[in-house]
C-alpha positions as CSV (number, residue, x, y, z in Angstrom):
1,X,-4.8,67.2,44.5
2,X,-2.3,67.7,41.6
3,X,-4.6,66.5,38.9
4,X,-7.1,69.4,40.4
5,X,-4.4,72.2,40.2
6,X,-3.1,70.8,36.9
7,X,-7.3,70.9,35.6
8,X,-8.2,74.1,36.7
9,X,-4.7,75.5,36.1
10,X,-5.8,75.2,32.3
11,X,-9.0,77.5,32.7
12,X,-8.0,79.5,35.7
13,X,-11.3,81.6,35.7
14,X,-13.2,78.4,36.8
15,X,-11.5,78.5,40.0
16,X,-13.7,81.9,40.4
17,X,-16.6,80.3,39.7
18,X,-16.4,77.6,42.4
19,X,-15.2,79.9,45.0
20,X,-18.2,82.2,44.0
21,X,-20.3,79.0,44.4
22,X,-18.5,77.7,47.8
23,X,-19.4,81.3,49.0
24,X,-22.7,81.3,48.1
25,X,-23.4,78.2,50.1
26,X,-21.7,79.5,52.9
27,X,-24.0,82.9,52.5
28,X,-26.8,80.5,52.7
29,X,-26.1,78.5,55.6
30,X,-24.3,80.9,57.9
31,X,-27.1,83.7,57.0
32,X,-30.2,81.7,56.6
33,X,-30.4,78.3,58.1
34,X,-28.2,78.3,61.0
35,X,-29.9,81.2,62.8
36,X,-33.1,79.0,62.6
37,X,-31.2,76.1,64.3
38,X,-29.2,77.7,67.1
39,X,-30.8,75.7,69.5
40,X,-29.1,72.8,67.8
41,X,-26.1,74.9,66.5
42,X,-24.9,77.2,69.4
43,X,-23.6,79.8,67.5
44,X,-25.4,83.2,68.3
45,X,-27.5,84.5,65.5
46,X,-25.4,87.9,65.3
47,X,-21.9,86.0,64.9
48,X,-23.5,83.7,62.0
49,X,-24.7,86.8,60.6
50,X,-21.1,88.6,60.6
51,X,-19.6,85.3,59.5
52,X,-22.0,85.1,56.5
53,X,-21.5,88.7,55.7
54,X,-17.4,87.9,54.6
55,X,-18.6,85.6,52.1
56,X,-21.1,88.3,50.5
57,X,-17.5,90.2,49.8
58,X,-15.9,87.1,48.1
59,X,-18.4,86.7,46.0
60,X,-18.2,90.2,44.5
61,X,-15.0,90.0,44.0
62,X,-14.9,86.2,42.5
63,X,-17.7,88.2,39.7
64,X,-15.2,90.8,38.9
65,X,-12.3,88.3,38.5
66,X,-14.4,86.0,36.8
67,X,-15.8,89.0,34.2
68,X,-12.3,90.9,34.5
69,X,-10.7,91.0,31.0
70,X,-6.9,90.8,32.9
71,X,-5.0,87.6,31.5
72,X,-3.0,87.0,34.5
73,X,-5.2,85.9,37.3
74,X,-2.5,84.7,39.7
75,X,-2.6,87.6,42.1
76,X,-6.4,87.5,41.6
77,X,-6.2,83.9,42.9
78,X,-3.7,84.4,45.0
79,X,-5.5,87.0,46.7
80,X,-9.2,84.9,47.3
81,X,-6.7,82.2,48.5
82,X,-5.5,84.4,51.3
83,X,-8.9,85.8,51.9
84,X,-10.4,82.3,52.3
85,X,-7.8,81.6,55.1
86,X,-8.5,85.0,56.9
87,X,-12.2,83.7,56.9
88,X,-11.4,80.1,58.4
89,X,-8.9,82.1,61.2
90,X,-12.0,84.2,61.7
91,X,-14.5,81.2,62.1
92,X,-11.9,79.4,64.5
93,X,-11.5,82.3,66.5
94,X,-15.8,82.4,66.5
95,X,-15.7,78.6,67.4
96,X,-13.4,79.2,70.1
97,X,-14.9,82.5,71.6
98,X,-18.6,80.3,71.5
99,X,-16.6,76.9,72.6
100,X,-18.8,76.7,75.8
101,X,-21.9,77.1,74.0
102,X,-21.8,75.1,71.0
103,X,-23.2,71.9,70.6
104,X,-21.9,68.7,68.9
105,X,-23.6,69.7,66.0
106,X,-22.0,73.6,65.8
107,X,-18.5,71.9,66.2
108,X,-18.8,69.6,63.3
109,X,-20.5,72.4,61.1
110,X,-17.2,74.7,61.8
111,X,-15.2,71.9,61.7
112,X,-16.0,71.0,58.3
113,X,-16.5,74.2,56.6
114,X,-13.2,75.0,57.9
115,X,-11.2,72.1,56.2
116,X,-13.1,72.4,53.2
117,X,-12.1,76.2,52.5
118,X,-9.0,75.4,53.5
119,X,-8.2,72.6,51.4
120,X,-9.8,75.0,48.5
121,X,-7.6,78.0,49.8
122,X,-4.2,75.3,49.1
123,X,-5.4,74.2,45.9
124,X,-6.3,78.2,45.3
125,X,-2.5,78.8,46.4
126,X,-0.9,76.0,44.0
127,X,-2.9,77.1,41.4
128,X,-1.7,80.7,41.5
129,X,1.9,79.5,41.8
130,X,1.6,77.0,39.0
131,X,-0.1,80.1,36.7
132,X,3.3,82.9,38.4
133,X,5.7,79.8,36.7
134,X,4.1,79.6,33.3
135,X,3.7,83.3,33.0
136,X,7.6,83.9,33.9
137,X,8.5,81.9,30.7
């Protein structure tokens, strides 16, 4: 995971651009597929829907830090960091609500999706630290 934070830390912007992408997906699953599989999914159509809608949010705001002519991007990263981990409490607490009525499937969906935005929200955080050290210098 270092040599991640160390590679991105070089061109923080990037780190935008896959979050924008990661988003994207997640707009794509959550708001298109999924709803056509609930039978096999469990998840009600209108909670996909409000989980895919959060994602539509990050991805305006990972344009404007990506386009944004500010040099210091640490709160900026900082701040989609936090965000990502307000969405994964929000999808547990969806997962949890719908526990009874989600298939095997829907679990490993959530599951998954949850770990990987918050293993991208930790490497989101480190890199935000590592970029609040070298500008202090």
């Amino acid at each position: 995971m270092d040599f991640i934070v160390q590679k991105w830390s070089i061109k923080p912007k990037k780190v935008f651009l896959i979050d924008g992408l990661g988003a994207l997906l997640s707009i794509f699953l959550l708001g298109f597929v999924l709803p056509r599989l609930d039978k096999f999914i469990g998840m009600p159509e209108q909670t996909l829907y409000l989980l895919a809608s959060l994602p539509c949010l990050f991805v305006t705001y990972d344009v404007f830090c990506f386009l944004s002519k500010e040099r210091s991007t640490s709160n900026f990263i900082k701040t989609i960091a936090l965000a990502n981990i307000s969405y994964c409490t929000l999808s547990i607490v969806a997962a949890s609500y719908h526990f009874e009525r989600l298939t095997y499937l829907g679990m490993t969906y959530f599951t998954m999706e949850i770990i990987l935005i918050l293993l991208l929200a930790i490497i989101e955080l480190k890199i935000a630290s590592v970029l609040k050290t070298k500008n202090s210098y």
